[in-house]
C-alpha positions as CSV (number, residue, x, y, z in Angstrom):
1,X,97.7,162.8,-132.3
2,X,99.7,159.7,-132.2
3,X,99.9,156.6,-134.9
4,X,98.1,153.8,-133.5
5,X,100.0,150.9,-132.5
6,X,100.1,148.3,-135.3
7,X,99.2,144.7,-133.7
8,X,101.9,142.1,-133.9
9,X,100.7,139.6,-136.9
10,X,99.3,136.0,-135.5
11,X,101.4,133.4,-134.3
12,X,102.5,131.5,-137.2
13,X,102.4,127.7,-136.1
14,X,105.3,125.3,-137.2
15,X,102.8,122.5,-138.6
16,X,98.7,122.9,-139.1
17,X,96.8,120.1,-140.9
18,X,94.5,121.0,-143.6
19,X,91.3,119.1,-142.9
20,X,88.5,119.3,-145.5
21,X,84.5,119.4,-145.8
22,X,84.6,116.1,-147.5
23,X,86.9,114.4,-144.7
24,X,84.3,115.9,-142.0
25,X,81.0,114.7,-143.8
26,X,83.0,110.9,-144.1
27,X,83.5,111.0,-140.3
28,X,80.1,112.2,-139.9
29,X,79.0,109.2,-141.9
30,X,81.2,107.0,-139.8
31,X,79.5,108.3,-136.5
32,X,76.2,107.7,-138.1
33,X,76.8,104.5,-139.3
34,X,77.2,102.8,-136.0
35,X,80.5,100.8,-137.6
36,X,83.5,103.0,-135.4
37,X,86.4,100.8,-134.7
38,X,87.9,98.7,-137.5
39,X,85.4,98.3,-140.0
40,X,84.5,99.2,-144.2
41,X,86.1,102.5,-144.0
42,X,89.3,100.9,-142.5
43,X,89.1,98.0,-145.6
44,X,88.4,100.9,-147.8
45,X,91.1,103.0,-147.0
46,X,93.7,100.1,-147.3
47,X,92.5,99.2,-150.5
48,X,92.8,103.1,-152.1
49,X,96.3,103.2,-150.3
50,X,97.3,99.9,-151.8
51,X,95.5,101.2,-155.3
52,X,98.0,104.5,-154.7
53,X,101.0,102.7,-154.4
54,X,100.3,101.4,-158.1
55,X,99.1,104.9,-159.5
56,X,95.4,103.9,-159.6
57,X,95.6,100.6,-159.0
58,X,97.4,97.9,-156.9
59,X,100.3,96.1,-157.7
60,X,99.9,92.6,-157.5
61,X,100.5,91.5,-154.3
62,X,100.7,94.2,-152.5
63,X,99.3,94.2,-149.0
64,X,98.3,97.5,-147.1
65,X,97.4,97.1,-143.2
66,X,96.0,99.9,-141.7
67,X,97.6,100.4,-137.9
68,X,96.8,103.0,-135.1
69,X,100.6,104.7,-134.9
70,X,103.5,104.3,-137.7
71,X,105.3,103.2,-134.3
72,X,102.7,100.3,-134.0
73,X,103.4,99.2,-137.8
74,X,107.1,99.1,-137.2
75,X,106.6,96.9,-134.3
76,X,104.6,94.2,-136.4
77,X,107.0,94.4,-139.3
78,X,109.9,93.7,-137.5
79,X,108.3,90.9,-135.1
80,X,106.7,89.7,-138.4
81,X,110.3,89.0,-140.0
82,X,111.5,87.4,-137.0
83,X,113.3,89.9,-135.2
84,X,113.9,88.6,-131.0
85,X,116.2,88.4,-128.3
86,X,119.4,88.0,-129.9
87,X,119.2,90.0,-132.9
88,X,120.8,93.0,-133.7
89,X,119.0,95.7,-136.0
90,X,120.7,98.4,-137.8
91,X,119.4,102.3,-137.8
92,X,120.2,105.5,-137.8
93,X,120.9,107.8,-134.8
94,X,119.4,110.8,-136.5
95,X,115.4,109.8,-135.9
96,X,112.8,109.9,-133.6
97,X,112.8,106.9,-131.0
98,X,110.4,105.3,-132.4
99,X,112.5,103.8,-135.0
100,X,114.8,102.3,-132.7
101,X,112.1,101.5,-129.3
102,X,110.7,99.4,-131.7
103,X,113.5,97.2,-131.4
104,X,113.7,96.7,-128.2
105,X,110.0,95.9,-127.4
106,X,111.0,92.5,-129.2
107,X,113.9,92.1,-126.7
108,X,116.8,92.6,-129.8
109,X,119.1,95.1,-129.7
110,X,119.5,98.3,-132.0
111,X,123.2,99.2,-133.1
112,X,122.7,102.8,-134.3
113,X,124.8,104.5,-137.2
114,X,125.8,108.1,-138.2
115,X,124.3,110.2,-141.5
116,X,125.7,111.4,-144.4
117,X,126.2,114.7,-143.7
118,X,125.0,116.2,-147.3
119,X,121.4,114.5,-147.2
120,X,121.4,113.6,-143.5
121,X,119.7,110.2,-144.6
122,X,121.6,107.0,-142.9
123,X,124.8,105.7,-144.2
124,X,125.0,102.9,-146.3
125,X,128.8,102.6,-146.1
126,X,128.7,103.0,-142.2
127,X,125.6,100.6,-142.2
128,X,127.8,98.2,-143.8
129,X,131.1,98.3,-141.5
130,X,128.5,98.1,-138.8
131,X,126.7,94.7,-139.3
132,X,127.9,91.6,-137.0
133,X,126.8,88.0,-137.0
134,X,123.7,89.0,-135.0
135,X,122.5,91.8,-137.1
136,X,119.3,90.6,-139.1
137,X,117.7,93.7,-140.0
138,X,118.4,97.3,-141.3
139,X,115.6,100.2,-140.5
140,X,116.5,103.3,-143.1
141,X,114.5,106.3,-142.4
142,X,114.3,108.5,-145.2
143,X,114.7,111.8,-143.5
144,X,112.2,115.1,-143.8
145,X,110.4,113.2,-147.3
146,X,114.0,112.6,-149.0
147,X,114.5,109.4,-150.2
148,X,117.5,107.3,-148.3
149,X,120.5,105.7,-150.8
150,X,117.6,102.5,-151.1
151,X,119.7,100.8,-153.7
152,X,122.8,100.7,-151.8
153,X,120.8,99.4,-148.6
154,X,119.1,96.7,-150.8
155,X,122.4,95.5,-152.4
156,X,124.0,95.1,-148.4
157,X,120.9,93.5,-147.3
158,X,121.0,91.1,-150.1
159,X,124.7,90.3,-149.8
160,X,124.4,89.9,-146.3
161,X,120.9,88.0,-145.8
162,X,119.4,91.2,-143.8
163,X,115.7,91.9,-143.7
164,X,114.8,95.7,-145.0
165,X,111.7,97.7,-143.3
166,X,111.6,101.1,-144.4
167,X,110.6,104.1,-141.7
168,X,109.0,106.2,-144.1
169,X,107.4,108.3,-141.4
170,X,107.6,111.3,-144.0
171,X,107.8,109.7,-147.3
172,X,104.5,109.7,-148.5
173,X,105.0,110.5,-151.6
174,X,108.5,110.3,-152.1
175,X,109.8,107.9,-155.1
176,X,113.2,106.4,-155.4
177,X,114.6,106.1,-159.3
178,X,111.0,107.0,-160.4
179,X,109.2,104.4,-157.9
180,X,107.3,104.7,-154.6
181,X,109.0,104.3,-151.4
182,X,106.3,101.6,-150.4
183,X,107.4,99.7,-153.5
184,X,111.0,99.2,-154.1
185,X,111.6,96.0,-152.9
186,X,112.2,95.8,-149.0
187,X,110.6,93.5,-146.8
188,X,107.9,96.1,-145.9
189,X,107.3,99.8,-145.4
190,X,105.3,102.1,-142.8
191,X,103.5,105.0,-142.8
192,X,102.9,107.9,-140.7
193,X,99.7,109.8,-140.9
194,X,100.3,111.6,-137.4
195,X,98.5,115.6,-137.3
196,X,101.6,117.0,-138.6
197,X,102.4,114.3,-141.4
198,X,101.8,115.0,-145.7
199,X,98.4,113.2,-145.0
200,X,96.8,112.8,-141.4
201,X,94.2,110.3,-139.7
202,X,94.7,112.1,-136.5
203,X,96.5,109.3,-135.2
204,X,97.3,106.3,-137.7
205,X,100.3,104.3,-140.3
206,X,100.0,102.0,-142.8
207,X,102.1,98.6,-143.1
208,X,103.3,98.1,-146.8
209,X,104.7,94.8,-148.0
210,X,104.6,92.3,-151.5
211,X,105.3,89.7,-148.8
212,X,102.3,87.4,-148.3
213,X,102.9,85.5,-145.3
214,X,104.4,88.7,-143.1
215,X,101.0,90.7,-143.8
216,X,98.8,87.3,-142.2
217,X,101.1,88.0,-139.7
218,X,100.5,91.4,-138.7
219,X,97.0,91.4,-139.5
220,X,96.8,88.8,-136.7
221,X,98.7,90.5,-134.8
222,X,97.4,93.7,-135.2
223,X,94.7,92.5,-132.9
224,X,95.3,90.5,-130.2
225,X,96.5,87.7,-132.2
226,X,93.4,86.6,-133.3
227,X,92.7,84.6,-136.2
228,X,89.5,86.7,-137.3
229,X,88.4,90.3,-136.6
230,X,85.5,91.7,-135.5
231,X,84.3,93.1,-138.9
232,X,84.9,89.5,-140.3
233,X,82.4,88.2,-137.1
234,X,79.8,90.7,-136.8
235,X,79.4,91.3,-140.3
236,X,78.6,87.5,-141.6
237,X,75.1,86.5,-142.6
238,X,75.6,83.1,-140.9
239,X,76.3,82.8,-136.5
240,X,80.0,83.7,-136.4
241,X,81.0,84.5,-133.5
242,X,83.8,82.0,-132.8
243,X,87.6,82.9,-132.5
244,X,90.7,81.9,-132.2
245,X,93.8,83.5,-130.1
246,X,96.8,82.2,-132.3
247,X,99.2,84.6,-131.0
248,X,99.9,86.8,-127.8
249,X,99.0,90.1,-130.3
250,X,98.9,93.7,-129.8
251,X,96.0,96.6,-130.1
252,X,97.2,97.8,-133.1
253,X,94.3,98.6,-135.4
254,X,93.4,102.0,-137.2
255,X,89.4,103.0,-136.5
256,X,86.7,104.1,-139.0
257,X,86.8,107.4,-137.4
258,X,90.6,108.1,-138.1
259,X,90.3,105.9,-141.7
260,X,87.4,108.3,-142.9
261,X,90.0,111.2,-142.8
262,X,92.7,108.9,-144.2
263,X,90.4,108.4,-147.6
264,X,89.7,111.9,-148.4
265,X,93.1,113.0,-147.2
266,X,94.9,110.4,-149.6
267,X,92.5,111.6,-152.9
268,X,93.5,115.3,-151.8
269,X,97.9,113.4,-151.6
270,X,99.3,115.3,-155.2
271,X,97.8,118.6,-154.6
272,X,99.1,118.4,-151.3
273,X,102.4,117.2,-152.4
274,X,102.5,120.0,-155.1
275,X,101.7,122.5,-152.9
276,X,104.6,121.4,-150.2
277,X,107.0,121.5,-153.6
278,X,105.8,125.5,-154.2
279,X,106.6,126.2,-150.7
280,X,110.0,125.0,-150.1
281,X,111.0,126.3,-153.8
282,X,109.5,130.1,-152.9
283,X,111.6,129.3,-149.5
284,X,114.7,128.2,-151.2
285,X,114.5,131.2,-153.1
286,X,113.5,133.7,-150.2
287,X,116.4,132.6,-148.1
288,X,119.3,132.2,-151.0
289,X,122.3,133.6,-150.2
290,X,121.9,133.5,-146.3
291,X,124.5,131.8,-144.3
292,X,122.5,128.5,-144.6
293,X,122.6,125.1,-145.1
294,X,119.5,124.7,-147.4
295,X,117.2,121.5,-147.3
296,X,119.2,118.9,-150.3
297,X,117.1,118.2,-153.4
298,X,116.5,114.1,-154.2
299,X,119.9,113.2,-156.1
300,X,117.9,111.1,-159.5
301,X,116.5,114.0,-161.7
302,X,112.5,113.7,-161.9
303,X,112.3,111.8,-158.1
304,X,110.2,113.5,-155.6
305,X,110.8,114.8,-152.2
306,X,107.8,114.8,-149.7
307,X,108.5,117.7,-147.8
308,X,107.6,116.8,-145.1
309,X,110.1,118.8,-143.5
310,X,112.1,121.8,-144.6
311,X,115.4,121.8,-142.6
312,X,117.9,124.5,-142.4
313,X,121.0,124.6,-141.2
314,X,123.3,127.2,-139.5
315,X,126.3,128.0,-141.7
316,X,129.8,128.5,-139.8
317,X,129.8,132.2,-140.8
318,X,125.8,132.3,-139.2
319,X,127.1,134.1,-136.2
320,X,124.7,133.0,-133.9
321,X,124.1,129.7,-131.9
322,X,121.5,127.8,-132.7
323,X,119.1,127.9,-129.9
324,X,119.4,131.8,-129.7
325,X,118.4,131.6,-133.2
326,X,115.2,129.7,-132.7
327,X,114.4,132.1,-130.0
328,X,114.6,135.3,-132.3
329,X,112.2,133.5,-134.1
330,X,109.7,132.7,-131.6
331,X,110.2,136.2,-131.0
332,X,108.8,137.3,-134.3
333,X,106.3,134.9,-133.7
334,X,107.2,132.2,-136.0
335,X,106.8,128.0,-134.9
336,X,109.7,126.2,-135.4
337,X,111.4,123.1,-134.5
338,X,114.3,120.3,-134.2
339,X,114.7,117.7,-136.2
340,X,116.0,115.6,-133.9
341,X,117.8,115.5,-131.3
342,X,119.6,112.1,-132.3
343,X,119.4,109.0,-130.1
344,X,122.6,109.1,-129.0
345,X,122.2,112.4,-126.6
346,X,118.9,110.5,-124.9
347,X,119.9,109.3,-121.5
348,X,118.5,105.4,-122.5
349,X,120.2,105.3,-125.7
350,X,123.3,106.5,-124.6
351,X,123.7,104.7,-121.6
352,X,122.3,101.5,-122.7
353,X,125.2,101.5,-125.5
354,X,127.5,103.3,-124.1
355,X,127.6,105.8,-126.9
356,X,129.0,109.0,-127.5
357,X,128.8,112.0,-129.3
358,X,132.4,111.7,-131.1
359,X,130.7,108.6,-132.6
360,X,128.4,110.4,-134.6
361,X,130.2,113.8,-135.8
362,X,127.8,114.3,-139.0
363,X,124.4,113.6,-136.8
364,X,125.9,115.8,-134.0
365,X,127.3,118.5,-136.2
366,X,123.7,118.8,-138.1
367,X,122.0,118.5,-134.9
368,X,124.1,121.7,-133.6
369,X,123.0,123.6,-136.6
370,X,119.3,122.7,-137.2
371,X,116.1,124.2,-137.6
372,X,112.6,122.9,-138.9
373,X,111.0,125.9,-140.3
374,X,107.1,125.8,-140.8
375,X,106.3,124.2,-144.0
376,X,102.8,122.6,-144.7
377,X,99.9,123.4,-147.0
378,X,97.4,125.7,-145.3
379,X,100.6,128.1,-145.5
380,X,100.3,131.3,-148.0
381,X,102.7,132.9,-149.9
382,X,103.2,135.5,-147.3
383,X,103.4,133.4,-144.8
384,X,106.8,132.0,-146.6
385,X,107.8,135.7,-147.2
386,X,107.2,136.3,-143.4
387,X,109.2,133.1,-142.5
388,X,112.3,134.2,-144.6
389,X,112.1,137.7,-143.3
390,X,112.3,136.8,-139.6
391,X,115.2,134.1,-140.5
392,X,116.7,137.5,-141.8
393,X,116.3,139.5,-138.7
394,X,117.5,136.8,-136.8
395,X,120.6,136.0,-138.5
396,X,121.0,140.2,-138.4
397,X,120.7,140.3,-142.2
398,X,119.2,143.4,-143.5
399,X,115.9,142.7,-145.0
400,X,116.1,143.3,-148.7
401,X,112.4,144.3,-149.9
402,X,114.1,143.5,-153.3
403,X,115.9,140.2,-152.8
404,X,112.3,139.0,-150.9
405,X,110.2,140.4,-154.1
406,X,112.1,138.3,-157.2
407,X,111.2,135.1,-154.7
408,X,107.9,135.9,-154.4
409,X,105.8,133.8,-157.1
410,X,104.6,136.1,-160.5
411,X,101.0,136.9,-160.0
């Protein structure tokens, strides 16, 4: 009589959002209601984001404009400030293209900078050297939920008359010296809540900004440049159906649909944010002593880090390339990913600016090394055990039942 085989455990995704019964029944509500494009669950879940952004409730004068893609919400910020043909705009390499595409939609040109290699965050001294006459704006990202050097940027763009919009794509809810990111003083900040973000609407960002006159602007903007929206017309008790087209706009606006996850996934924000911090501590712990580059910490004791990512990185001693690496662990049946490949390897990029790789040695070096290993709430315990013990077998260090037992949390 022989053993029976013992099935391989489940594939272990790199990113899974945790969707509720309370988000499904608002939805449901949504579909009931008749009201599914931009409507009283979009105003509502602006209004609780701005009330967020102040800890219960908003800070005075703070606008939140709810837009269908983080992507879409750098686009009006940037046209709202005034960014054209012309214009420079300073960002980092290290990012998704979105940052920078943004840019050029407006017909301005994007002069893209290297990372510090410790938080992998953009520069501020190389954003600095890097501004010309025609530069009128800096984009920071603030990279896998860790806050970017904010105070440093601010201080350039106020010596230098530069407009600030923040890409905090994973920053939700990352704070800066004890504040938000979404209220430190730029010109205005966006929002992710794409499927694998710290809060999803499916699809959908949020436009941040104290700055009166640019949130007019990209709420006209945001559809079609029109002066009033359809809520606003259908919804009055008097005939109100005239409009007026102020501005060639864009189809930017977030739906009832996607903002009836948005409300319930924002109330469920700390717990999810507390739950990420668990995770990448039992993590840190599980893979300790591994020839890794651990994800940094937020510099300022007491800030917090998002986590939206956890991002390792091969050690010179690792002994393995990187992309063999990933592929051990696809192996043992663990998601993973790359966070990014920078702009200046893309074919556009690169040959639009003429750019090059010895440009950017602390994005390109990082890049060489990286990994985004699964991190997101609907993850156990085990499945961070599992993780580390894979990354183990991969990097051909014996597993150590002990050394994977002290990480593990007390029961």
């Amino acid at each position: 009589m022989t053993d029976a085989a013992v099935p391989n455990p489940p594939f272990l995704p790199f990113a899974l959002p945790e969707i509720g019964e309370e988000e499904i029944a608002e939805v449901v509500d949504a579909l009931r209601s008749g009201w599914v494009t931009t409507g009283p669950k979009t105003r509502r879940f602006e209004q609780d984001f701005a009330a967020f952004m102040g800890g219960g409730t908003a800070p005075e004068g703070l606008h939140a404009i709810a837009v269908n893609s983080a992507t879409a919400g750098l686009h009006l910020a940037l046209e709202a400030v005034g960014i054209g043909p012309g214009d420079e705009v300073i960002t980092t390499t290290h990012t998704f293209t979105a940052t920078a595409e943004v840019v050029r939609y407006l017909g301005a040109d994007v002069k893209l900078v290297d990372i510090d290699p410790a938080t992998l965050n953009i520069d501020p001294a190389a954003v600095e050297a890097a501004i010309t006459p025609r530069t009128k704006a800096i984009v920071p990202v603030h990279y896998a939920g860790l806050a970017a050097d904010m105070p440093a940027l601010l201080a350039i763009a106020r010596r230098h008359g530069l407009k600030v919009v923040e890409d905090a794509a994973h920053a939700l809810p990352t704070t800066c010296g004890g504040e938000l990111v979404g209220t430190l003083g730029s010109d205005a900040t966006v929002f992710s809540f794409y499927a694998n973000k710290t809060i999803t609407t499916g699809e959908g960002g949020m436009l941040v900004t104290r700055d009166a006159a640019l949130a007019k602007r990209a709420r006209v903007m945001r559809l079609h440049g029109m002066n009033r929206d359809a809520f606003d017309r259908y919804t009055a008790k008097v005939p109100s159906w005239y409009y007026e087209v102020i501005a060639p706009g864009f189809k930017y606006n977030l739906t009832d649909i996607a903002a009836a996850l948005g409300i319930h996934q924002l109330r469920r924000l700390p717990a999810f944010q507390q739950r990420r911090e668990q995770l990448a501590a039992l993590m840190d712990s599980a893979l300790a002593g591994l020839p890794l580059v651990l994800p940094p910490r937020p510099s300022r004791s007491g800030d917090t880090h998002a986590w939206h990512l956890y991002v390792v990185r091969l050690a010179d001693g690792a002994g393995i390339e990187r992309d063999r690496f990933i592929e051990h662990l696809y192996a043992s049946g663990i998601g993973c990913s790359v966070h990014y490949i920078p702009l200046h390897l893309h074919p556009y990029w690169r040959e639009r600016y003429g750019l090059d790789k010895a440009q950017f040695p602390h994005s390109q070096h990082a890049y060489e090394r990286m990994v985004s290993l699964p991190l997101y709430t609907r993850m156990t315990d085990a499945d961070v055990l599992r993780v580390a013990a894979a990354v183990r077998a991969a990097l051909g260090v014996p597993l150590q039942a002990q050394a994977l037992a002290q990480a593990a949390p007390t029961p």
